[in-house]
N, C-alpha and C positions, 0 to 999 in steps of 0.2 A: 504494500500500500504506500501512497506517498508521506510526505512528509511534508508539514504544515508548515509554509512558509507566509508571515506577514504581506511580504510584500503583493502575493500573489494568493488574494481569498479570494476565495467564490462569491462575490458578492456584488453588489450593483456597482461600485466605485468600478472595479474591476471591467464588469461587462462595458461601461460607458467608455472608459480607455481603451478599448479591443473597439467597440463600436466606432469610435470616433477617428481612429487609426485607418480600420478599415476602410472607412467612408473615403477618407485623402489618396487610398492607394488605389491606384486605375491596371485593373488584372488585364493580363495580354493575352487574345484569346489565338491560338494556333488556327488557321486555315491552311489543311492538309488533308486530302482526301483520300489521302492512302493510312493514313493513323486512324484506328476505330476509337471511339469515343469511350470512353471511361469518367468515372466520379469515385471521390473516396471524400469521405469525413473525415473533419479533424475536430470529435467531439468532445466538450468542454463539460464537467460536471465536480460537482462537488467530492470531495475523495470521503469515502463511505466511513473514515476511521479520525476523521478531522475536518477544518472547515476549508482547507486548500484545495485549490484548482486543479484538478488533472487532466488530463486527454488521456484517449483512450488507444489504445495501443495491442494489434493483434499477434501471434505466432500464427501462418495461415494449417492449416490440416497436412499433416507430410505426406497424406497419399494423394493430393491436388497435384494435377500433371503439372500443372504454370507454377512455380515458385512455389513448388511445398514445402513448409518450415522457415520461410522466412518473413520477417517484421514484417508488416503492413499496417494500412489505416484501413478501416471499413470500408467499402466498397468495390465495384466492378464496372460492368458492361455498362452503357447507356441503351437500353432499347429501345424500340421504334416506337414512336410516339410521345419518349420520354424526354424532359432534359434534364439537365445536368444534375440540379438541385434534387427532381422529383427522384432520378434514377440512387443519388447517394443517400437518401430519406430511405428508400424502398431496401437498398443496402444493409442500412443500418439496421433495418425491421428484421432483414433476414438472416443477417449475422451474429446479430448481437441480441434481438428480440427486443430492444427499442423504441418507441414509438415516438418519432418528432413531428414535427408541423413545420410549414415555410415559415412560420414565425418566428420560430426557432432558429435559423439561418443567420446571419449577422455578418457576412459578406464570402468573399470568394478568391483566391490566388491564383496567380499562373497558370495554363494550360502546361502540363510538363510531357515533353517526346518522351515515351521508353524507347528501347533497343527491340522491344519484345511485338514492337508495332500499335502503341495506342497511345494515344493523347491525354492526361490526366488532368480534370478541370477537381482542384478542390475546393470545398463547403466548408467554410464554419460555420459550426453548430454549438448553441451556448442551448443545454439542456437544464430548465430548472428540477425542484425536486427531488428526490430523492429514486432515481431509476435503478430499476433492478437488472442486471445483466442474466442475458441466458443466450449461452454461447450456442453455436449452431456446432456441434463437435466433426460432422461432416466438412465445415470449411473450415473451423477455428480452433486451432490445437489450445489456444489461451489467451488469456485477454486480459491486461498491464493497466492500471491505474497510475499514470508517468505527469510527475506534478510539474507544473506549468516551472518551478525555478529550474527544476533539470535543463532548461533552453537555456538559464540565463549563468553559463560554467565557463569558463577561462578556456580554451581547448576547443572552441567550436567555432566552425569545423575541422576535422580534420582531412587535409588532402594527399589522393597519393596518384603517381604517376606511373599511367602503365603503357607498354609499346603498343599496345593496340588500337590507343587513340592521342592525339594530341589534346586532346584535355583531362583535365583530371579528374577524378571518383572522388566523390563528395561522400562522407559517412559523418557521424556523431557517437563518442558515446554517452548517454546516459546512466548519468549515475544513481537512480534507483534501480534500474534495470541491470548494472554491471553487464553494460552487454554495445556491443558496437552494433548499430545500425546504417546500410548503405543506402545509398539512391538507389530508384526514384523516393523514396519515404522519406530519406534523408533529406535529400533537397528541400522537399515539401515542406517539413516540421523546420529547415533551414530557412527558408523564407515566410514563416508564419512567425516567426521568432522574430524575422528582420522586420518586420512589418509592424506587429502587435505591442512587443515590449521596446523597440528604438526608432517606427517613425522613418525605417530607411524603404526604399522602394529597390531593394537589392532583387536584382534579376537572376534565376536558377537554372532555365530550360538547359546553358550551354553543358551543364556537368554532368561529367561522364558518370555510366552505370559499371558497378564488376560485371566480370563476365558472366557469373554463374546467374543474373541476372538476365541477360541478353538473351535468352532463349523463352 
């Protein structure tokens, strides 16, 4: 469970600085018709064991052909007739057992390319209440309660250089989690960070993903 940081309650102070941050940042959306469209949440809620902020954070299912067992945010596909919003709502319902509303919503980041061929539009989600998780164990091997000060650590990010691309893989780690996380998640939680707690309009699409990723 996280760990209660002042700086970073779950409380309306809180939600109006994430709101208001939001509102100033102008998200870039991808036009690419070979990228299929995807949504993930980056859902906000009160950490079950204190009054700090967390986001929610998955291990995906290890027998998932696309990236079983590693970090993710909620979400997937965008289906036909969906958008972005509706489709990471619908996500969140099936992964996690969830229920939000567009009201809940409170803005949106980057479109981010994977390697793996889809364009990730993310949702923030500020969930009031006291929401009960229930893992889908078909997609979701576990699900991490990662307190909003985890973003704000000396060491982030960290980048490394590999011969496969001229740009670099972006990763983070987290220290509730004791665990390194890569792009595309990395990135994502890297610009909600730049965005939310400093106010920067720091751009992520160009960072490289690992390989084990790219498939």
């Amino acid at each position: 469970m996280g760990k209660e940081s002042p700086q970073f309650g779950f409380d309306a102070a809180l939600l109006s600085r994430f709101k208001n941050k939001l509102n100033a940042f102008s998200p870039v959306a991808i036009e690419n018709g070979d990228l299929r469209p995807a949504a993930v949440a980056i859902v906000l809620v009160k950490d079950p064991s204190s009054s700090a902020a967390v986001f929610l954070l998955t291990r995906r299912a290890s027998r998932l052909a696309r990236h079983g067992g590693q970090y993710a945010l909620p979400g997937g596909r965008v289906d036909d007739g969906e958008d972005v919003c509706s489709a990471a709502l619908r996500e969140l319902r099936e992964e996690l057992g969830l229920n939000a509303t567009r009201a809940s919503v409170i803005g949106q980041l980057d479109d981010f390319p994977t390697r793996s061929g889809f364009r990730i539009s993310p949702v923030i989600v500020w969930l009031e209440g006291h929401p009960v998780v229930r893992r889908n164990p078909g997609e979701v091997e576990a699900v991490f309660f990662v307190p909003i000060s985890d973003l704000d650590q000396p060491g982030i990010p960290r980048l490394h250089h590999i011969p496969e691309s001229s740009n670099p893989v972006l990763s983070m780690v987290l220290d509730s989690l004791g665990d390194e996380v890569f792009s595309p998640t990395a990135a994502i939680l890297f610009q909600f960070r730049e965005v939310t707690l400093f106010g920067r309009p720091t751009r992520v699409a160009h960072y490289e993903q690992p390989l084990f990723a790219w498939r």
